[in-house]
C-alpha positions as CSV (number, residue, x, y, z in Angstrom):
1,X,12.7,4.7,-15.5
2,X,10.5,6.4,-13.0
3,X,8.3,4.0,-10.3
4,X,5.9,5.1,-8.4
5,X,3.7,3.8,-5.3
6,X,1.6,5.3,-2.8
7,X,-0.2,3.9,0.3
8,X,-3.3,4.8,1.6
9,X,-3.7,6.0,5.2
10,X,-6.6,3.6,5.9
11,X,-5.9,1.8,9.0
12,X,-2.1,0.8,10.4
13,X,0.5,-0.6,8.5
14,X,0.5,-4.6,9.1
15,X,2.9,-7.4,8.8
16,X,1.8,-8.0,5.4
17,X,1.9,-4.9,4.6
18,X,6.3,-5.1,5.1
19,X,6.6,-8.5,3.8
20,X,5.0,-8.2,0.4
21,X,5.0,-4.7,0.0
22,X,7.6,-2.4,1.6
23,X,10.6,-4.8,2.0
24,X,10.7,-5.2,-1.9
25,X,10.4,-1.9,-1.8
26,X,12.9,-0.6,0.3
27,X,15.3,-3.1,-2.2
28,X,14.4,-1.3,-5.5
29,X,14.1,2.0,-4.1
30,X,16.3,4.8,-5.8
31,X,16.7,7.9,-7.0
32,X,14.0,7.7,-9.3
33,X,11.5,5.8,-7.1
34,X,8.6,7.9,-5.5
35,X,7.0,6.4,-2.8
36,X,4.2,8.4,-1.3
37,X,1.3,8.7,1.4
38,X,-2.3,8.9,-0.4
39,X,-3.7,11.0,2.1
40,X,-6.4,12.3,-0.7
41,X,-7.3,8.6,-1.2
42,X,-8.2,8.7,2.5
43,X,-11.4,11.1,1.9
44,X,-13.4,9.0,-0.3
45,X,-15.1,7.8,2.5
46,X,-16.2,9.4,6.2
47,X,-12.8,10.1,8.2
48,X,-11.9,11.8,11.7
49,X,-9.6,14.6,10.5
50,X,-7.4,14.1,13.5
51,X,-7.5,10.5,13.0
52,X,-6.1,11.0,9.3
53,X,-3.9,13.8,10.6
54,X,-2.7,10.5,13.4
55,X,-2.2,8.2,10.5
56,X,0.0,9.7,8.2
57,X,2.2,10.8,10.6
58,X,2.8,7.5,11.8
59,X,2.9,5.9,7.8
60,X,5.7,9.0,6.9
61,X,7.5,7.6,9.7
62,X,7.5,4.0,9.3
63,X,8.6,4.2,5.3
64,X,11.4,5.8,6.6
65,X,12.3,3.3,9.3
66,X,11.4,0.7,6.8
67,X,14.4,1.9,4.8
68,X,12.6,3.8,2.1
69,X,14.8,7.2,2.5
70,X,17.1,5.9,-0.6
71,X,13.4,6.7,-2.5
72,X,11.9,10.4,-3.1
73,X,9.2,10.1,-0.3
74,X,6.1,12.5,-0.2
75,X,2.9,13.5,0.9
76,X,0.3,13.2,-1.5
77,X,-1.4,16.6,-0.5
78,X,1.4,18.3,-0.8
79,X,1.9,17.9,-4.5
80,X,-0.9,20.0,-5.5
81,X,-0.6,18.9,-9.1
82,X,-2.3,15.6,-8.2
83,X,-5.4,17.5,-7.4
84,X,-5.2,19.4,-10.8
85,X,-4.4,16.5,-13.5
86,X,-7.4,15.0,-11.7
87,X,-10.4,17.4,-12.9
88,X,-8.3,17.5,-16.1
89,X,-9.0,13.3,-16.3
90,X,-12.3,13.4,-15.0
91,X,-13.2,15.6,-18.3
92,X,-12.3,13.1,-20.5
93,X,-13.7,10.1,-18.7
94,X,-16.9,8.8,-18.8
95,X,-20.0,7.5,-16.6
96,X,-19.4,4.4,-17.8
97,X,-16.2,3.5,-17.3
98,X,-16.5,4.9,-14.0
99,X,-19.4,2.7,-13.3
100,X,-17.7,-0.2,-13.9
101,X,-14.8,0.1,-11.6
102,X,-15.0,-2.7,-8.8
103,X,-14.2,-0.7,-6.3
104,X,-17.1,2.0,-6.6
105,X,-19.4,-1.8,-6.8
106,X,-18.2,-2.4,-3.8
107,X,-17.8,0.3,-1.2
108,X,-20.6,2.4,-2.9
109,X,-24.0,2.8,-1.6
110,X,-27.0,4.6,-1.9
111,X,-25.5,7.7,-1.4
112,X,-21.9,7.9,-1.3
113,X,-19.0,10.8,-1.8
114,X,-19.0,11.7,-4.9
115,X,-14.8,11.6,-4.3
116,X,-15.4,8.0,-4.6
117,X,-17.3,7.6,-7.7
118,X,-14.4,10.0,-9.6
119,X,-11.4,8.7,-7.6
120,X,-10.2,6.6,-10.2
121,X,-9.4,9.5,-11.9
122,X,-7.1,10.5,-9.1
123,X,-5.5,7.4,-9.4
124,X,-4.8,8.4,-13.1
125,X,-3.2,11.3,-12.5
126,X,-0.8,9.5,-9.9
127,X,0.5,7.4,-12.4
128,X,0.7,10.0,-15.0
129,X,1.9,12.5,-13.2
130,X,5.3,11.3,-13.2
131,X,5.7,9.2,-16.2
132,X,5.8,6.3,-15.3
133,X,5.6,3.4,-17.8
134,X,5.5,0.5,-16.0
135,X,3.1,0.1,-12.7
136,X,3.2,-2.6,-10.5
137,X,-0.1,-3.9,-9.3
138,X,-1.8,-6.9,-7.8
139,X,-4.7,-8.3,-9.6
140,X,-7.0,-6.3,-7.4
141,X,-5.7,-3.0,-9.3
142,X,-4.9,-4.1,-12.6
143,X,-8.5,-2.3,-13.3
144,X,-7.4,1.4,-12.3
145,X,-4.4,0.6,-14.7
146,X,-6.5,-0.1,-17.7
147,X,-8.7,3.0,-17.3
148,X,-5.3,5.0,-16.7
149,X,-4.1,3.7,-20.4
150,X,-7.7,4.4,-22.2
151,X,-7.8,7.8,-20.6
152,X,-4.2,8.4,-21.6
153,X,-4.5,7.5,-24.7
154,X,-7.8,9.5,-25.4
155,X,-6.4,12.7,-23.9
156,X,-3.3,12.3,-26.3
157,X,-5.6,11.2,-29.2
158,X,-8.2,14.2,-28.7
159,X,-5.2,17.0,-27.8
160,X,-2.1,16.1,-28.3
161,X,0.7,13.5,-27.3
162,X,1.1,14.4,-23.1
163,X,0.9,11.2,-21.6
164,X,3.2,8.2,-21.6
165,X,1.0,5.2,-21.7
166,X,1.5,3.5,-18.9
167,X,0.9,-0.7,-18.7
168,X,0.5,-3.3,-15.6
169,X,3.5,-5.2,-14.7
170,X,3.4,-8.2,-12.0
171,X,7.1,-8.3,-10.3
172,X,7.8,-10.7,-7.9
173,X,6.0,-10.4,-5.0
174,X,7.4,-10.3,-1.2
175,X,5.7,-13.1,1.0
176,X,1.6,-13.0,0.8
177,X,0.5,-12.9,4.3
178,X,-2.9,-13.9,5.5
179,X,-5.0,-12.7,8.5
180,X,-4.9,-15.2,11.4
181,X,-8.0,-15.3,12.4
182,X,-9.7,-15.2,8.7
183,X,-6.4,-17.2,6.7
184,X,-8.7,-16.9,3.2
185,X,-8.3,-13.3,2.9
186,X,-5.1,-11.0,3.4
187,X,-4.0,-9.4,6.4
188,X,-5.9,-5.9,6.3
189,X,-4.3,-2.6,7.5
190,X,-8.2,-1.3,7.6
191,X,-9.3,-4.2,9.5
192,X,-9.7,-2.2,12.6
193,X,-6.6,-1.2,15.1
194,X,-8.3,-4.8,18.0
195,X,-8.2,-6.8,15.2
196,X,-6.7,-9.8,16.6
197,X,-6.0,-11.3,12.7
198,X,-3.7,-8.4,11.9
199,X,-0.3,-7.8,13.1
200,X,0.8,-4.0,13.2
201,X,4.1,-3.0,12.9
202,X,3.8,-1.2,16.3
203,X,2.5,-4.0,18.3
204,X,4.5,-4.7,21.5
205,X,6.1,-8.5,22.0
206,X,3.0,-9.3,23.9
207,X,0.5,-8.5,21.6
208,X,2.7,-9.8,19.1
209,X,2.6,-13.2,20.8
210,X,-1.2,-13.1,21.8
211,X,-2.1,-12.3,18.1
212,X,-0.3,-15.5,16.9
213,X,-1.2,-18.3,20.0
214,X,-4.8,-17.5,18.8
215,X,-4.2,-18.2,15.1
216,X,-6.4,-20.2,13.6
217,X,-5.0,-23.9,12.8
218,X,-7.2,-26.8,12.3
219,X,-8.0,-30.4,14.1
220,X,-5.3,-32.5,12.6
221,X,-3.0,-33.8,14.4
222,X,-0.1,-36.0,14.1
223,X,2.8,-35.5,12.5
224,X,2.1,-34.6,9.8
225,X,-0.4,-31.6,11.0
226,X,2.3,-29.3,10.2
227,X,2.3,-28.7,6.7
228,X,2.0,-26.8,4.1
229,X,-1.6,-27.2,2.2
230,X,-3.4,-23.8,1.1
231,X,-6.3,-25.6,0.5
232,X,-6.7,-27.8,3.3
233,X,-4.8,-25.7,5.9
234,X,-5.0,-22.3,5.7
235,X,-4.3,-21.6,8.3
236,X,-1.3,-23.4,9.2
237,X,0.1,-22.3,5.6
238,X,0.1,-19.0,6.4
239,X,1.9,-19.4,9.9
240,X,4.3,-21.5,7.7
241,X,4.9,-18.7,5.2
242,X,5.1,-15.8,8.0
243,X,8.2,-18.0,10.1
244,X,9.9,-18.6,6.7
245,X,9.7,-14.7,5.5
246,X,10.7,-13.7,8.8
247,X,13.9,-15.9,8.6
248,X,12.6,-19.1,11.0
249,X,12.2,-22.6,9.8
250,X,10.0,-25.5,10.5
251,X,12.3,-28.0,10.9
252,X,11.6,-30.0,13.7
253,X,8.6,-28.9,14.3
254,X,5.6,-30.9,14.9
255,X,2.7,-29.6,17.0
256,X,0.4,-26.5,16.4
257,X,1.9,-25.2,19.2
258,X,5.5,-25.2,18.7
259,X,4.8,-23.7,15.4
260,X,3.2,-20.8,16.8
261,X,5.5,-20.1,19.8
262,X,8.4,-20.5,16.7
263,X,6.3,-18.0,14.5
264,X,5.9,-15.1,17.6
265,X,9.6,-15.2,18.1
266,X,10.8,-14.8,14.6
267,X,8.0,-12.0,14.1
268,X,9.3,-9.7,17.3
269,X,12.4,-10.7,16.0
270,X,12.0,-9.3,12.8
271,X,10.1,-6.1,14.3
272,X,12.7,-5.5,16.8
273,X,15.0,-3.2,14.9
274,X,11.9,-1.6,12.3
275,X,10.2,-0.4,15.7
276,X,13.7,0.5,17.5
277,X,14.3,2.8,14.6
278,X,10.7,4.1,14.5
279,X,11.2,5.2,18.3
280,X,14.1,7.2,17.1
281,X,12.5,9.0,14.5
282,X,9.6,9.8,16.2
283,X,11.2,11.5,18.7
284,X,12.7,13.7,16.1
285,X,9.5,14.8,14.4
286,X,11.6,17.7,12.4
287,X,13.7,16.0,11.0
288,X,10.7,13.2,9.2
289,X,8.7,16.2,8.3
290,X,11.8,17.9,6.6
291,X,12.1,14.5,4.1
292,X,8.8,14.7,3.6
293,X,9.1,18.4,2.5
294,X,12.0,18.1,0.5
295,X,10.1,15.0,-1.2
296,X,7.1,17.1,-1.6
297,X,9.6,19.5,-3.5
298,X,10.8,17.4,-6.0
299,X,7.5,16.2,-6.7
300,X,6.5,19.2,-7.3
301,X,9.4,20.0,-9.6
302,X,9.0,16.8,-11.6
303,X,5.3,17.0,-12.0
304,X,5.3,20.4,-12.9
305,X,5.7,20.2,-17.1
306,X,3.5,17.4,-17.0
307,X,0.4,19.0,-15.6
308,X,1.4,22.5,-17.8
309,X,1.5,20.4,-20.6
310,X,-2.0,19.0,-19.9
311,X,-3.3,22.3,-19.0
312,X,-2.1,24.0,-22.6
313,X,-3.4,21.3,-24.3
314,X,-6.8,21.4,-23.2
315,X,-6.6,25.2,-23.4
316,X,-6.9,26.1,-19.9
317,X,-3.0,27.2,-19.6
């Protein structure tokens, strides 16, 4: 069975971003796994071109020193067919479904790209592109999967069975890691590349350590100030949950600050060999853009009777 997943080019890749994302990924990846860079996603809203160019260089290269080359790995843009199945969806969707996506609520305003009122669409024809039957999502894009099915199952209702209906499937998730400085919301690639809640992938030992000495805690003390307690400590959950993901352990430890000197070491610890191999690859920038390419081919193979099928039935191929 075909999986599929694709990351947007928004800001840097975080800490969060390896322990509940690309670590699990890097375990299931296969042959028939195709893991991709949403560069297309990136336009919905005002970019620097060289900026976007900057960032999904640096994304191509860190899925592959995150162990994703046992996956199919691609470029979004350079599978055109994820352009075409998109117009194809937005004819049979309508202004109200697409007014109702959160998303669009949130980020739109009075005047905003027009790429961002019809990108769920887009996000369609990712998942359908490649057949995929099972997609999993967090609850925060169980939506797009929804209005993937009902446009699925409209297009094969109205013009003939093309699709395979996909449906939302909630695996086990890698660790959940929270911002430091903000420990209610998750650790955000598009927070900003000063953010000092968000750990990149990328940032030195120092930086590393910085970030985490100024996480927030709270003003218990005593022994029993280091503990885990979601709702009453945040903060000092999520420092718990980073040194247990990254292979540390509490034990023993019972000041603030002992947990957070524990919590930068297993961190650079754990980034040690991802950045290590990222230094390698990036010095070899051929041979990172001739995965991609070869990626980009099969994709483009795979992908191919899919959108033909969708163009004949609508009567445009």
């Amino acid at each position: 069975m075909n999986t599929l997943s694709l990351i947007t080019p928004s800001g840097r890749l975080t800490l969060g971003n390896l322990l509940g994302a690309l670590r699990p990924m890097a375990a299931a990846a296969g042959p028939s796994s195709y893991f991709g860079v949403a560069d297309l996603h990136a336009l919905t809203t005002p970019h620097s071109p060289a900026l976007l160019r900057s960032r999904v260089a640096e994304m191509s290269t860190l899925l592959l020193a995150c162990g994703l080359d046992a996956a199919t790995l691609f470029v979004q843009s350079q599978v055109p067919s994820h352009r075409s199945l998109a117009y194809l969806l937005e004819c049979v969707a309508s202004t109200g479904e697409l007014n109702r996506m959160i998303q669009f609520k949130e980020k739109g305003a009075v005047s905003s790209r027009a790429s961002l009122y019809t990108y769920p669409a887009l996000m369609a024809a990712d998942i359908l592109l490649y057949r995929t039957a099972e997609v999993p999502v967090g609850d925060d894009q169980r939506q797009h999967v929804e209005l993937t099915r009902d446009l699925a199952l409209r297009f094969n209702r109205e013009y003939g069975e093309v699709f395979t209906v996909p449906r939302a499937v909630h695996p086990p998730r890698g660790a959940r890691v929270m911002d430091l400085a903000a420990p209610e919301r998750k650790m955000s690639k598009s927070a900003g590349d000063d953010h000092s809640g968000s750990i990149f992938l990328l940032d030195p030992p120092e930086v590393i350590r910085r970030k985490v000495m100024r996480a927030v805690t709270d003003s218990d003390v005593g022994a029993s100030a280091v503990r885990s307690d979601r709702a009453q400590k945040p903060g000092v959950t999520n420092l718990l949950d980073i040194l247990q993901a990254c292979g540390g352990s509490a034990a023993g430890i019972s000041t603030y600050g002992a947990l957070k000197k524990a919590v930068a070491d297993a961190v650079v610890a754990e980034l040690e060999p991802l950045q290590k191999r990222y230094r390698e690859l990036a010095a070899d920038p051929a041979h990172v853009t001739a995965v991609y390419a070869a990626g980009a081919a099969v994709c483009r193979e795979v992908t191919a009777p899919v959108l033909a099928a969708a163009e004949a039935a609508v009567g445009v191929g």
